[in-house]
C-alpha positions in Angstrom: 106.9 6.7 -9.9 108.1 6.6 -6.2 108.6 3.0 -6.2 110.9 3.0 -9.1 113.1 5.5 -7.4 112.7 3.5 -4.3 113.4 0.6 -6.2 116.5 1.5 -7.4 117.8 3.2 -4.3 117.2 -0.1 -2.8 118.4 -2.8 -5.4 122.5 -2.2 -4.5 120.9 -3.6 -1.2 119.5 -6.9 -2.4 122.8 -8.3 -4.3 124.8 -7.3 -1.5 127.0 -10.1 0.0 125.8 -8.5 3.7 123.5 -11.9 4.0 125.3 -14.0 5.9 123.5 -13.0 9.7 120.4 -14.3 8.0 122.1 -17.2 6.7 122.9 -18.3 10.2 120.1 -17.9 12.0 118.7 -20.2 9.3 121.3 -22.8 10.3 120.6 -22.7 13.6 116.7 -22.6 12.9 117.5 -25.5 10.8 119.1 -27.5 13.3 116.1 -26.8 15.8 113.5 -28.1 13.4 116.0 -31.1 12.3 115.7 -31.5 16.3 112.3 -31.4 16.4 112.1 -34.3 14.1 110.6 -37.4 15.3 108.9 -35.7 18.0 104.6 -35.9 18.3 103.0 -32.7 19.0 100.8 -33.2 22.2 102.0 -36.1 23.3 104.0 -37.0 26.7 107.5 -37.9 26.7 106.4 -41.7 27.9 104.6 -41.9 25.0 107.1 -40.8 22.8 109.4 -42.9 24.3 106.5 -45.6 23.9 106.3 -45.2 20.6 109.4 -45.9 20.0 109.9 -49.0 21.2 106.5 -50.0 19.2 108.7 -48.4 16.1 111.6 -50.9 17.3 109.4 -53.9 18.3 107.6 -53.6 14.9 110.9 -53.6 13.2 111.8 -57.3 14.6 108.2 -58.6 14.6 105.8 -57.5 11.6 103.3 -60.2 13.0 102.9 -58.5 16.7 99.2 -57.7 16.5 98.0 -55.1 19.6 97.9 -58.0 21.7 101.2 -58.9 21.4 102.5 -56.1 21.1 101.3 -54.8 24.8 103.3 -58.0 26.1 106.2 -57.3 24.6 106.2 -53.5 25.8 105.3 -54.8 29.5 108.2 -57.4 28.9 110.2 -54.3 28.0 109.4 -52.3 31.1 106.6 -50.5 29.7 103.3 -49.9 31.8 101.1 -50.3 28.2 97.2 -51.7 27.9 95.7 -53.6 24.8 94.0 -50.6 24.2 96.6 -48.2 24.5 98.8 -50.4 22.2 96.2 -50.3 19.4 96.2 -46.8 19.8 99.5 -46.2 19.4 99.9 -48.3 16.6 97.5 -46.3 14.5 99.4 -43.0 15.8 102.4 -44.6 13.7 100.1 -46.2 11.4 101.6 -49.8 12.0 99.3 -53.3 11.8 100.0 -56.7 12.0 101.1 -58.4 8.8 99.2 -61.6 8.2 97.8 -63.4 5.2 94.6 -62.5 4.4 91.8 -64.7 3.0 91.6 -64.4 -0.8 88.2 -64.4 -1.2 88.5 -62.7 -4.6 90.9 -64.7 -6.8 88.7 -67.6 -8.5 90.6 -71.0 -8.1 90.2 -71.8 -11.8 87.2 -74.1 -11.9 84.6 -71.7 -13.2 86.8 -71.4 -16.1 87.6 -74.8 -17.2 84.4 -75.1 -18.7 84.7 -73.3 -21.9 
């Protein structure tokens, strides 16, 4: 039965309008994490910067394979490798966009024989 008394001692507390300390430090913690967005975890500031001009190169060429893509970041003023283009194309999850055999789709002639 202490908790109910406890409980009710307490509960003018919780509907109190005496909020509004917490409600700022959750704007400003908000604005930190809104901050934080974009940001990779571990990785170096060149390599964030890096990725995004793969993010802005990918944007204007959908096509730009890891090949191409490490000439156009050199072009850029980017010290980037094949290699280290590929991988930083995964990291965003980015590939080239190119058609792709269709090795799947009959081209009708199996059917015309019903």
């Amino acid at each position: 039965m202490k908790w109910k008394k406890q409980l009710l001692e307490n509960l003018g507390g919780v509907f109190s309008r005496k909020q509004e300390p917490e409600v700022e430090e959750m704007k400003e913690l908000i604005d930190k994490l809104y901050k934080k967005i974009g940001e990779r975890v571990g990785l170096s500031e060149e390599d964030q910067r890096v990725l995004q001009e793969v993010d802005k190169i990918y944007l204007d060429f959908t096509s730009h394979g890891s090949r191409r893509m490490s000439r156009e970041l050199r072009r850029r003023g980017c010290r980037v490798g094949r290699l280290r283009a590929r991988s930083l194309m995964r990291l965003l999850g980015v590939e080239a966009i190119y058609p792709r055999k269709r090795l799947s789709i009959p081209d009708g002639w199996e059917r015309s024989g019903d």
